[in-house]
N, C-alpha and C positions, 0 to 999 in steps of 0.2 A: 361410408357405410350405407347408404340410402341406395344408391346405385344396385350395388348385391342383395340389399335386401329386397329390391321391388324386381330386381329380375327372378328371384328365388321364387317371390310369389308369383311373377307372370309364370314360372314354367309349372309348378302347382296348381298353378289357375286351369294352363293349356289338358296338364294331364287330366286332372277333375271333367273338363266338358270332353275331353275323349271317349273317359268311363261313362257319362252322365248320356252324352250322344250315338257313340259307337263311332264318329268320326276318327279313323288313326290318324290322319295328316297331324292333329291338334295333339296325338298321344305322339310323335316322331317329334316334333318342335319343340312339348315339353319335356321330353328326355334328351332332348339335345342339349336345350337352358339349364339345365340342370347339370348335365356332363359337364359344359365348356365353364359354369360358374365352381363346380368342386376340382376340376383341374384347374383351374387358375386360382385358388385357394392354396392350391397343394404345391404349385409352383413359385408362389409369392413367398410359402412360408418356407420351402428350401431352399429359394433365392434368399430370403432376410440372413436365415442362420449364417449361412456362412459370407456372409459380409462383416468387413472391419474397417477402422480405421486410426489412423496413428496422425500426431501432429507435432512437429518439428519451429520453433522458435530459435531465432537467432540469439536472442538475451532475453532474460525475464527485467532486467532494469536500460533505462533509457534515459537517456537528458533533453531536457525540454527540446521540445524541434528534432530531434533527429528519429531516423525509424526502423523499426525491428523488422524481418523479414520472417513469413511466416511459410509453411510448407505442409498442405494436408494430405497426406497417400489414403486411398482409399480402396482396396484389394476383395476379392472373391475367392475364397481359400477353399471353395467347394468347386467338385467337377462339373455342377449343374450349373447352368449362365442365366443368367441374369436381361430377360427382356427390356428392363430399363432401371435406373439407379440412378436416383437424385440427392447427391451429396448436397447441405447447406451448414455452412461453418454460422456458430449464434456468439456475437458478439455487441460488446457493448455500446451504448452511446458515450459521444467524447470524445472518440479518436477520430479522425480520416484516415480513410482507406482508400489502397490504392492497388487496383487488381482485379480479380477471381476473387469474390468468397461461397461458389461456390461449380458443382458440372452436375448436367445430367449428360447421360448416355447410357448404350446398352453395354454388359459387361458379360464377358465371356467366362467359361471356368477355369479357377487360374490365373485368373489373370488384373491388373492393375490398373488406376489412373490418380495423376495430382493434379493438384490446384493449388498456386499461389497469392499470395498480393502481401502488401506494406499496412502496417501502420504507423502514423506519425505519432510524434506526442506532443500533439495543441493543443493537450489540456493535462496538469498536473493531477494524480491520480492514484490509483489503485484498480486495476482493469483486470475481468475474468474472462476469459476467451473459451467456447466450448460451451457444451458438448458439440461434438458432429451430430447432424440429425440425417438417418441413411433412409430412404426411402424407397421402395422398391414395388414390384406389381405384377400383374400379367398384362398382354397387348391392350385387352377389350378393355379395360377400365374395369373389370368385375372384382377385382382382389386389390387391395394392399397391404404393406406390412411398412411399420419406422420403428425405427430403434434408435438411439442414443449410442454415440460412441467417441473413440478419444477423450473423454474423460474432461477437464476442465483445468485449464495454465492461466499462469496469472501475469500480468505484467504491469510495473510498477512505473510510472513518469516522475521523472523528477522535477522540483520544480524551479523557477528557473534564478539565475544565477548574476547580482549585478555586482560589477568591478565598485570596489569602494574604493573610491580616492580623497585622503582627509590628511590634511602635512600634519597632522598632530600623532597620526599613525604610523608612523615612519621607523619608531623603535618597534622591538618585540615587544613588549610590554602596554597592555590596551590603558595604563589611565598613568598620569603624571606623579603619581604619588608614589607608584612601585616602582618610577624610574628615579625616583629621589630616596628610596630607601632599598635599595637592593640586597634581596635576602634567599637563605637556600629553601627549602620545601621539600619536602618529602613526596611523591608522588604514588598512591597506595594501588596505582593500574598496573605499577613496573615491578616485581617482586626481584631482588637481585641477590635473596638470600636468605639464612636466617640466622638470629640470635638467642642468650638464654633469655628466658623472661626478666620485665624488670617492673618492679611497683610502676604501677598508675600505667601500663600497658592495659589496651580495651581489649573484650574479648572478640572483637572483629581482628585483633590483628594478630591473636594465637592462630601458630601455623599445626593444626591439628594432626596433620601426616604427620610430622617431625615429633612432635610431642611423642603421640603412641609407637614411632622409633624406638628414641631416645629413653623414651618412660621420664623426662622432666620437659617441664611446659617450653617451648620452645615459641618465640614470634618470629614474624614476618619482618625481614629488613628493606625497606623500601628504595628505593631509586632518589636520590637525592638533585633537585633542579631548583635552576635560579628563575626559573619563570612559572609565572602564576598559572596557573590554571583556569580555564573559563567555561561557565558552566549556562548555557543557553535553555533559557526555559521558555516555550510556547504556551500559552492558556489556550487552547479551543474547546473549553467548554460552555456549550451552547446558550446555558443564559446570560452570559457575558458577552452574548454577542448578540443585543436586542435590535429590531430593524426587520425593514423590508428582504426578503430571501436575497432578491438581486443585491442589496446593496451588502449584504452580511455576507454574502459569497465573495465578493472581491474583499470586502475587509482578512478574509482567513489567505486566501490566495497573497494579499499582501505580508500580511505576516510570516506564511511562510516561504516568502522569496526573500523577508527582512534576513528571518533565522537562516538561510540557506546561504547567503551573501556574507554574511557575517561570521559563518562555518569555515567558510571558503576565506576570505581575510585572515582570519586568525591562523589556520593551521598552514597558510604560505611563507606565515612569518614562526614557523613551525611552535606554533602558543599549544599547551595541551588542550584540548576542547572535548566539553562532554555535551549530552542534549536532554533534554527530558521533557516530555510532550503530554500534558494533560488534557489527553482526548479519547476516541475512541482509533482500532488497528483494525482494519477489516482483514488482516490478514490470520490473526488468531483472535478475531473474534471477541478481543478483551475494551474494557471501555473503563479507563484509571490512567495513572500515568503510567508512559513508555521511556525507558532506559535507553542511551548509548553510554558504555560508558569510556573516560576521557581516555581519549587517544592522540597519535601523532600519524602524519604520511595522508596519503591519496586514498588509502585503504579505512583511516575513517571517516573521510571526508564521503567514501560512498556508503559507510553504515548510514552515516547523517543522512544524508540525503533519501537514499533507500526511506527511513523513517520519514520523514519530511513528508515524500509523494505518498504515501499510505496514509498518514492519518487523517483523520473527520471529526467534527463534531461531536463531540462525546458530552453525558451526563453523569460524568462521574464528579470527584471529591472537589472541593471548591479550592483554588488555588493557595487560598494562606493556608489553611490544613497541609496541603501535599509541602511546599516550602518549610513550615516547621519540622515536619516530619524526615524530610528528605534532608534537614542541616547536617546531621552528624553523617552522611555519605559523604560531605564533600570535603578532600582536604582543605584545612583552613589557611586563610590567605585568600580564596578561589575569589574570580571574580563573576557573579551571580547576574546575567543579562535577559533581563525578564520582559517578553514580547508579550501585548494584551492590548485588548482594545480599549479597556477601563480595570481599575482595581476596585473589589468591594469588599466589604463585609471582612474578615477577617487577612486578606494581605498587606496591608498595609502596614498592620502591629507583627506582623511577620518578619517585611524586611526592614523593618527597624531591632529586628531581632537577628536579623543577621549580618547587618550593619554590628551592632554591638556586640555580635560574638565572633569579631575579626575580619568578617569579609567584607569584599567591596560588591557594592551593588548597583543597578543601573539598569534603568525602565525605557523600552521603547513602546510606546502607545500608536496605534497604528488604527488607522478609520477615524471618523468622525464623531466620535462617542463622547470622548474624552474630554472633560471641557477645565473650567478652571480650576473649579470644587476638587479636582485628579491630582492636577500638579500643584498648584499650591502647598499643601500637606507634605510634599517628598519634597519640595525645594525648602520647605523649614525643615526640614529634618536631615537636608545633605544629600540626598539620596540625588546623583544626576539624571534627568528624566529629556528624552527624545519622541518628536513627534513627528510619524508620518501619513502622508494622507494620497500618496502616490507614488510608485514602480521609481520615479526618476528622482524623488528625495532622497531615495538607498543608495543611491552614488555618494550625494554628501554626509554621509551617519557617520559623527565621532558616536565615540562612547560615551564622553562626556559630557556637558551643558558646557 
């Protein structure tokens, strides 16, 4: 803006001492500044308009280490061209790239060009890629015009994934007590049908469609399975994770490779497995707890996941509130596997509350925090409690003590 504007004024200046002196040379100089600066105005602004651009991603999810391929066209959809046009893709910190992100050149009417490159995923995540910024001008440097374009994609890193080998895990079944009492369960994710109503049925399990059918209350009949259900709970909420930034950032990254490793276990040994993450989702913007809920196959092993690389830190509801709250979602029997750096304040009379309302439950404490004051209180209460404090201790994690 400085450039145009100080040549505006030298050609006002030129014309003024033309009028003021009678000299024309100084009255032809400033009507020339002035021509070549309101055509290069006029040309920047019909080169801007008709510029676009579109961006092409190979997957919006990715597993740690490997990398998506990105593709930006960037086109001239007007007959008038374009002296020059400087495409820049705006991207986040986190990833490595690997390529083009971005071209200049001059572009014709009609006419197109791309740009490539990679991203890796070296850091688990939530990434927003975009806008394009189009930038355009005349020769002289007297005009430009930028605009925003392509809009803004997101891509999610997952995070990463370790092989747990533990010979206590070797049944379907994650703790030794379900394999000594072997029983059926009802599964409330699998609907296989319905029945009439029957006393002491909840109204979570009236099947509403059928009802207003039928005109008498009708429930949901569940899928009936000999294996427990396991239900993965993350805490990242932020004041339970006191400490230096650097060291509270690897604590959350370990936990959620704990939970991710232990998604990945369960559902090989086809266990049903649900998640529930009390954080913040930068994907919609919510900051409370986030839901998957329990599933079987490869296809929820990437909801998990999917969740896993998204969420952050959040200041939402403190974890024994969301756990009382969240009991009656889970079928009973479920086995409740609760990831945290420390338990405070109200968790603790929690899962003693869902200890005694049928489920099993079991704490991995992960980071540094944690000290005796933690576990003490859950090993008199039964509660099996696990401690990690590194990437390479998730290889040995029973579920047990």
């Amino acid at each position: 803006m400085v450039v145009p504007l100080l040549w505006g004024l030298l050609g006002v200046l030129a014309v003024a001492i033309s009028r003021a002196t009678g000299a024309g040379v100084f009255g032809w100089v400033g009507w020339l500044m002035l021509a070549a600066l309101g055509l290069g105005q006029a040309m920047a602004a019909l080169a801007a308009r008709g510029l676009r651009a579109s961006r092409w991603v190979s997957a919006d999810r990715m597993a740690f280490g490997e990398k998506v391929r990105v593709e930006v066209e960037v086109e001239n959809d007007s007959p008038f061209p374009a002296a020059w046009v400087a495409a820049a893709e705006s991207l986040p910190v986190g990833l490595a790239i690997r390529g083009l992100r971005g071209r200049v050149g001059p572009m014709a009417g009609r006419s197109k060009f791309r740009f490539s490159y990679a991203l890796e995923g070296s850091r688990r995540g939530y990434y927003r890629l975009g806008p394009v910024s189009l930038r355009t001008g005349d020769l002289f440097g007297l005009a430009e015009r930028e605009k925003p374009a392509a809009g803004v994609s997101a891509v999610t890193v997952f995070p990463r994934v370790t092989a747990i080998e533990h010979a206590r895990l070797s049944s379907r079944r994650p703790a030794p007590e379900v394999r000594a009492r072997p029983r059926a369960f009802e599964d409330p994710s699998q609907v296989v049908g319905v029945r009439p109503y029957q006393s002491g049925d909840g109204w979570r399990r009236v099947h509403w469609r059928a009802t207003a059918h039928t005109g008498e209350l009708q429930s949901k009949l569940y899928e009936v399975s000999a294996q427990v259900a396991a239900m993965l709970v993350v805490n990242l909420r932020r004041t339970d994770y006191a400490g230096p930034s650097a060291e509270v950032e690897g604590w959350v990254e370990l936990a959620m490779t704990c939970a991710a490793s232990l998604a990945n276990h369960l559902l090989e040994r086809r266990q049903p497995v649900g998640l529930m993450c009390v954080g913040y989702d930068p994907a919609t913007g919510e900051d409370g707890p986030q839901r998957v809920p329990f599933g079987r196959g490869r296809e929820q092993l990437t909801a998990i996941l999917s969740m896993l690389g998204r969420m952050e830190l959040g200041a939402g509801e403190p974890l024994g509130v969301v756990l009382r709250r969240e009991q009656v979602q889970m079928p009973w029997g479920a086995l409740v596997i609760v990831i945290t750096p420390r338990l405070v304040g109200p968790a603790l009379p929690a899962l003693l509350s869902l200890k005694t309302a049928g489920f099993a439950a079991h704490v991995v404490l992960v980071g540094g925090a944690a000290t005796a004051a933690t576990r003490v209180p859950l090993t008199v209460a039964g509660i099996p409690t696990s401690r990690i404090r590194t990437q390479e201790e998730i290889g040995g994690l029973g579920l047990w003590a």
